[in-house]
C-alpha positions in Angstrom: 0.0 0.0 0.0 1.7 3.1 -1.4 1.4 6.1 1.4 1.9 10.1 1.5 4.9 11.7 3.7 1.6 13.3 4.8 0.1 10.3 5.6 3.0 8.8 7.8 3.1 12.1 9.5 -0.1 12.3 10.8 -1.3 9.0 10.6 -4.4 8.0 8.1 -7.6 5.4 8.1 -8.1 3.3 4.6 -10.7 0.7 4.7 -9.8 -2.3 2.1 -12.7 -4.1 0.4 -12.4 -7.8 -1.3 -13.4 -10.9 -2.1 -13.1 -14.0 -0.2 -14.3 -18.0 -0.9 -16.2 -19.0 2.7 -17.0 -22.6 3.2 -20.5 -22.8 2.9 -22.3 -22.3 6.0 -25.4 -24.7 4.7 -22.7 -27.8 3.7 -19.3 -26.7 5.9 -17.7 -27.1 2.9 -18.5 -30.4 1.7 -20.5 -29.0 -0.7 -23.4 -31.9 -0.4 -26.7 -32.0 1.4 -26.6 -35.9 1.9 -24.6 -39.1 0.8 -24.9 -42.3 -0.4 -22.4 -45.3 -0.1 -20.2 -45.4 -2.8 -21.4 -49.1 -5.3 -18.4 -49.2 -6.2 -16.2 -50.3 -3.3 -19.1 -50.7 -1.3 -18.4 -47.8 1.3 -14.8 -48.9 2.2 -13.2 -46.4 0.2 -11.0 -49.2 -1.4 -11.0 -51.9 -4.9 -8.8 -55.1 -5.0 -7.6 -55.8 -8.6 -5.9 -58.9 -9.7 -3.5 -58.2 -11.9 -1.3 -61.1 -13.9 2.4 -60.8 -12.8 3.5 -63.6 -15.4 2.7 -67.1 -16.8 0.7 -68.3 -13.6 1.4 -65.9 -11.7 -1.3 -63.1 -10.0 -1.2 -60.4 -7.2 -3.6 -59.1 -5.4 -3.3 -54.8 -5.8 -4.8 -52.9 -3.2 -5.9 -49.1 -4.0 -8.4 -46.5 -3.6 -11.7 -46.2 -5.1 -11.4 -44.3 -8.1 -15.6 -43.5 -7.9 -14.8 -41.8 -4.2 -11.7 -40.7 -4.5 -11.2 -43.1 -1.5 -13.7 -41.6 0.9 -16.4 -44.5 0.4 -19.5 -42.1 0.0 -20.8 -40.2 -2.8 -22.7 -36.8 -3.3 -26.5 -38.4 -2.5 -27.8 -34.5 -2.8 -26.0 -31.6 -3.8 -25.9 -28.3 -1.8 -28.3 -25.9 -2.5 -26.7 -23.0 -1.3 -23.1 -23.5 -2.6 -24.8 -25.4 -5.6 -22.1 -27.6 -4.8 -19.3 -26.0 -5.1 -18.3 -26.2 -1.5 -17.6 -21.9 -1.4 -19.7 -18.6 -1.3 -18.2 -15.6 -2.2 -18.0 -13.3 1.1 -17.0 -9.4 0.5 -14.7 -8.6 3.4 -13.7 -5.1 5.0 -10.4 -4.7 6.4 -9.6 -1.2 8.2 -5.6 -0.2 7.6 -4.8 1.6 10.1 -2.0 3.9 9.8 -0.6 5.4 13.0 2.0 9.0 12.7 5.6 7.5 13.2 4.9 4.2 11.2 7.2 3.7 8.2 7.9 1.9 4.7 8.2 -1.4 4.8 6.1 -2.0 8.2 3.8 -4.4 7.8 -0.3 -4.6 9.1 -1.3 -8.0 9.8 -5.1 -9.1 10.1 -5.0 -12.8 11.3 -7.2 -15.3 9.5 -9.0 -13.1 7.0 -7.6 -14.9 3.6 -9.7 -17.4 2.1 -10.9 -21.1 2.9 -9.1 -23.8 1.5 -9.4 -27.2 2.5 -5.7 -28.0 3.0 -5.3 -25.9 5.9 -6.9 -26.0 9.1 -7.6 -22.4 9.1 -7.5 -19.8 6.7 -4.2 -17.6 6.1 -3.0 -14.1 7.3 -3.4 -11.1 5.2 -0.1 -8.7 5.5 -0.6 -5.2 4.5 3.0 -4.3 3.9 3.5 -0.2 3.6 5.4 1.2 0.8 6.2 5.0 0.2 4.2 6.9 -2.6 5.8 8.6 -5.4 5.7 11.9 -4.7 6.9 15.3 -6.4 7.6 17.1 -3.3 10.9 18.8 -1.6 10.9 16.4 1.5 12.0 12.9 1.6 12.1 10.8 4.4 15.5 9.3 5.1 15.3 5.7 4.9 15.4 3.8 8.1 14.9 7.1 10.0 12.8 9.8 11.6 14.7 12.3 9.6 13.7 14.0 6.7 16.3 15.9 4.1 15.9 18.4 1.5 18.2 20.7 -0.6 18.0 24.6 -1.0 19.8 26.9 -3.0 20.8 30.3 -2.5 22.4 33.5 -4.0 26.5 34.8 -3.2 25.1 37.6 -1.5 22.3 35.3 0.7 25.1 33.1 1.9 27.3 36.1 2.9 25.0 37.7 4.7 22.3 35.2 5.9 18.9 34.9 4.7 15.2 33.3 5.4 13.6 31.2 2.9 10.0 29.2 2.9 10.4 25.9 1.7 7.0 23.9 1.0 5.5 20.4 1.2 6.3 20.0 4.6 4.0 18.0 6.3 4.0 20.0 9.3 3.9 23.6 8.2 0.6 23.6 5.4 2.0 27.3 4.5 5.4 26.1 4.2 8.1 26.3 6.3 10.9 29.1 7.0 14.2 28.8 7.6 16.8 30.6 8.2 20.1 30.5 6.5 22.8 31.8 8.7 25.8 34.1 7.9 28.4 32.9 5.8 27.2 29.4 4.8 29.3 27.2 2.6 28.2 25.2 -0.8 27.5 21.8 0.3 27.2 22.8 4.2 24.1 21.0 5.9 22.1 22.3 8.2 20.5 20.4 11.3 16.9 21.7 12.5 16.3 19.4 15.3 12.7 18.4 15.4 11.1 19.3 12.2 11.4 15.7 11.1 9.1 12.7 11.4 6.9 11.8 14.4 8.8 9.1 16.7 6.7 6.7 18.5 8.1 7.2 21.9 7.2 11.0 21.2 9.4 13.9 19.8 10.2 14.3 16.3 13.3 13.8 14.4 15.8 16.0 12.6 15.6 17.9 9.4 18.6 17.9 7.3 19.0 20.7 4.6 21.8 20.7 2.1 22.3 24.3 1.0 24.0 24.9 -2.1 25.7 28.2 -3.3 25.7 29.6 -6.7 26.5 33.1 -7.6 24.5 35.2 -10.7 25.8 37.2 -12.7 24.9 39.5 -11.6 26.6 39.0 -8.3 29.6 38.5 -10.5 29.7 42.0 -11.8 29.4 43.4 -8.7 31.9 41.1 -7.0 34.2 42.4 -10.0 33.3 46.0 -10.1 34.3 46.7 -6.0 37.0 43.9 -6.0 39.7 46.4 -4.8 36.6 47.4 -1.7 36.2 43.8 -1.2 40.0 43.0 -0.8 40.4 45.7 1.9 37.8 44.5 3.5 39.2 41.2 4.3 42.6 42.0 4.5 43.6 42.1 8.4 44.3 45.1 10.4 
């Protein structure tokens, strides 16, 4: 079941509707009202057959009855409300239920709800197993964590002198989220906003990672090479 970063984040309800085969409630799965003997191994569920091994020489074989498939009784009267088939079709409801923290790969297990089959005792386990939806958005979770990571880029002069930005798609902040870009950040630095990631079970959140990259326009160029001589003295120690 593919779900939304939204979804993980604050947790989400889907109700699953299918088909299942039920034994019959009218024949338990026998699919028969009533039964007969069987004539042709007389209710033992067995034939002997003599079979010629050589010039004078016979065994006795020993096998089941092919008429009853071994069970010594035939169908006398058919279900009627299987029609024989031994099965009804049963629409079945499961409720997924999603709680904030949960994540890929975690699986939602609803004991005995498969379908009856008369090799098995009882009927099977149905796994929901959660997978993450492709998403266009700025956020990804990091796999096998509570973190989320995203990447921002900025301007010469906004990593100089700091800036804020609103990044959206956060699952938290509907109107997007600001953050602010501190004084003199580096291309490739990452910063760490502690709690602004994914809900953890045990409470708390985890950490957002943003990877800032720098890139200068041209304009910023120009000026950078219209006031180098300003910018040099500006730097150069006292």
């Amino acid at each position: 079941m593919p779900i939304s970063l939204w979804d993980y984040y604050h947790g989400k309800r889907i109700k699953i509707q299918f088909e299942r085969q039920k034994f019959c409630d009218g024949c338990k799965g026998s699919g028969a009202e009533s039964y007969e003997s069987c004539s042709g191994c007389g209710g033992s569920g067995f034939k002997q057959q003599m079979i010629m091994m050589g010039p004078g020489m016979h065994a006795m074989m020993r096998g089941p009855c092919g008429d009853c498939s071994g069970e010594g009784k035939r169908v006398g009267a058919i279900c009627k409300r299987c029609n024989g088939k031994k099965f009804n079709a049963q629409e079945k409801v499961l409720d997924v239920i999603c709680t904030p923290g949960m994540r890929p790969n975690e699986r939602i297990e609803f004991v005995g709800e498969c379908s009856d089959q008369h090799e098995y005792a009882t009927p099977g386990d149905v796994h929901i197993v959660l997978q993450e939806a492709d998403e266009d958005i700025r956020f990804k979770r990091i796999q096998g964590t509570d973190d989320l990571e995203a990447s921002t880029t900025v301007g010469l002069k906004d990593a100089l002198l700091g800036c804020s930005e609103k990044m959206d798609t956060h699952p938290a902040h509907p109107q997007g989220l600001v953050i602010e870009i501190p004084v003199g950040i580096q291309h490739g630095d990452t910063m760490v906003i502690d709690g602004e990631g994914m809900p953890r079970r045990g409470g708390g959140r985890g950490a957002l990672r943003v990877t800032v990259s720098v890139r200068a326009t041209d304009a910023e160029r120009a000026i950078l090479k219209a006031n180098k001589e300003a910018l040099q003295a500006m730097f150069m120690p006292s």
